[in-house]
N, C-alpha and C positions, 0 to 999 in steps of 0.2 A: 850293521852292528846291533845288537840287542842287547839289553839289560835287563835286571832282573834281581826285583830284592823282595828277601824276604822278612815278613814280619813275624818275629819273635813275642812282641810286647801281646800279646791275643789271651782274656781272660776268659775261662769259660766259668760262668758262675751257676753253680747249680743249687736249688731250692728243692731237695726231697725229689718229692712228688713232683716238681714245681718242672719247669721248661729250665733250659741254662739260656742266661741270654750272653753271647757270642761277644767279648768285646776286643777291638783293636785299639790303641792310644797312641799316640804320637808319632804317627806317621810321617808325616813332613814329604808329601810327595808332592814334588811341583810343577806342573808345566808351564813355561814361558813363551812367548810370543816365538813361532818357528819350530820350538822343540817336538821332538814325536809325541803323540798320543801313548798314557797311560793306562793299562788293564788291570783291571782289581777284579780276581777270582776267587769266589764262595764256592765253597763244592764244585759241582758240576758247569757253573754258571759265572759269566764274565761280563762285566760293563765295562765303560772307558770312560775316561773322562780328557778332555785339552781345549785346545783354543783354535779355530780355523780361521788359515789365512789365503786371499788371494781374489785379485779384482776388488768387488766392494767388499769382499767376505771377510769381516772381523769378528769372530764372536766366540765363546765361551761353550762348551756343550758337553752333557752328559749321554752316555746309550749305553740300551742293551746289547751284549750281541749274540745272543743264543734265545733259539726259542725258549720259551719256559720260564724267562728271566724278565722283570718291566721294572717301570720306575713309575712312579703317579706323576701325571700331569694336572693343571687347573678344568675342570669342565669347559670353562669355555673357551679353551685354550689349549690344543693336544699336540701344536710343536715346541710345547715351553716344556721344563720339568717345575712342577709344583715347587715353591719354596715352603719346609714346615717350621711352625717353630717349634725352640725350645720347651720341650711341658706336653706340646702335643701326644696323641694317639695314634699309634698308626695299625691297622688290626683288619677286621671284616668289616668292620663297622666302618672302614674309610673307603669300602665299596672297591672291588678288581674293577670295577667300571669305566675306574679313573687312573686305570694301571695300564703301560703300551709302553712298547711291543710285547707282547705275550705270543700269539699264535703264529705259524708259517709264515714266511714272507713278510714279517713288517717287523724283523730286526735288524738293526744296524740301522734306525734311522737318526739322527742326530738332534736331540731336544735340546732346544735354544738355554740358558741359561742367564745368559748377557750378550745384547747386541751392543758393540761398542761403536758403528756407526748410527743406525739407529736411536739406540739406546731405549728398546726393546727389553724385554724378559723380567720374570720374576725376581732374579738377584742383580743387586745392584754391582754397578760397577767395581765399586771397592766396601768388602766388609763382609761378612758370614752369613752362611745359611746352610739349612740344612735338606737334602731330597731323600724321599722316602723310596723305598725298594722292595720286589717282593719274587721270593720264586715259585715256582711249584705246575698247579693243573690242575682243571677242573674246579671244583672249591676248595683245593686246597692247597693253602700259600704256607711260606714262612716271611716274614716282615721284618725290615730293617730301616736305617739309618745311615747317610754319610754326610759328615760337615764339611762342608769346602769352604775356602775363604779367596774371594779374587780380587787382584789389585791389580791399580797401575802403577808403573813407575814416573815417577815425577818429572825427571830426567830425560829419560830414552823417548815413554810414551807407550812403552812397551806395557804388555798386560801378561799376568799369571794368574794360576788357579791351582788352590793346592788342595788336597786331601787330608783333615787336621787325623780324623778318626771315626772308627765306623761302630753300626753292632747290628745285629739283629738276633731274634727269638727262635731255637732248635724246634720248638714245639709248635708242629703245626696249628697253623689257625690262632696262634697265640699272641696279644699281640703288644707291643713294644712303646715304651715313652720315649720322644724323640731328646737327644741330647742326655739322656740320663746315662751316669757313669757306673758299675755297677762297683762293688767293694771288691778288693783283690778274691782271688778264688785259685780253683785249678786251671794248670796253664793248658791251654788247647793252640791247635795251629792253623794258620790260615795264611793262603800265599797272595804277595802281593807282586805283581809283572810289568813291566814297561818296557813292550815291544815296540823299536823302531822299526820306524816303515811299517806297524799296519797299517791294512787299505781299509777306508771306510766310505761310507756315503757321503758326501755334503751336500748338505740342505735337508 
């Protein structure tokens, strides 16, 4: 069975001269402890986001799954996805160095987010944060943002991870404030996917 929604709410804000930066809002995509993996497609280019389960494996994860497509990791840390804040930069200046999977053969690997054994990873268990995103080749990227907020249930024990709202910059190399909402503009489109049953890596 597959699902599949699309988002309407997508402002493309344009400045002249200037880059449009790309914005989604109120998304409300959520995955729960069990439920399929979610795909969120940019153009050409698709990441996922959910929660893996089974044996010790409890944990939270975002990936790419196409060449050409990466999320920043911390340096010294490239099975985590970088947590940014609010205010931050995300551009050239935050180095493709620190951006994975990019090239052949190292998509689809699964960036830890929150170990809830463990208790592991850049985001915390329960509360917001936001991963930074990038596509493109060679030197040249375009840059984004997505907020996710993960909780537990009090109750079950069970854990979610939702996707609040995204955006990123049309203009390559240009680059983007994480968390910044842009003011309404013209409407643009951008589809959002939640395929049951993809197959992915774990670990």
């Amino acid at each position: 069975m597959k699902k599949c929604v699309i988002a309407s709410s997508i402002l493309a804000i344009t400045g002249g001269a200037a880059a449009d930066i790309v914005y989604s809002g109120d998304l409300g995509l959520t995955v729960s402890s069990g439920d399929a993996a979610i795909d969120v497609s940019i153009g050409d280019n698709t990441w996922q986001f959910g929660i893996v389960l089974g044996g010790p494996l409890d944990y939270s994860f975002v990936t790419a799954l196409n060449e050409g497509a990466g999320l920043f990791v911390p340096i010294t840390n490239e099975s985590s996805a970088r947590n940014f804040a609010a205010g931050d930069n995300i551009g050239t200046i935050t180095s493709v160095l620190n951006m994975f999977p990019l090239g052949p053969g190292g998509e689809n690997i699964n960036l830890n987010m929150h170990d809830y054994v463990s208790g592991e990873g850049t985001f915390d268990a329960s509360g917001t944060g936001f991963v930074g995103f990038g596509f493109g080749g060679g030197i040249d990227f375009n840059y984004g943002w997505m907020q996710f907020t993960l909780d537990v249930d009090a109750n079950s024990g069970s854990h979610s991870i939702t996707l609040v709202d995204l955006a990123y910059n049309d203009q390559v190399n240009g680059s983007i404030e994480v968390g910044a909402i842009p003011a309404p503009g013209a409407i643009a489109l951008l589809s959002i996917a939640g395929l049951a049953g993809r197959r992915r890596r774990n670990g």
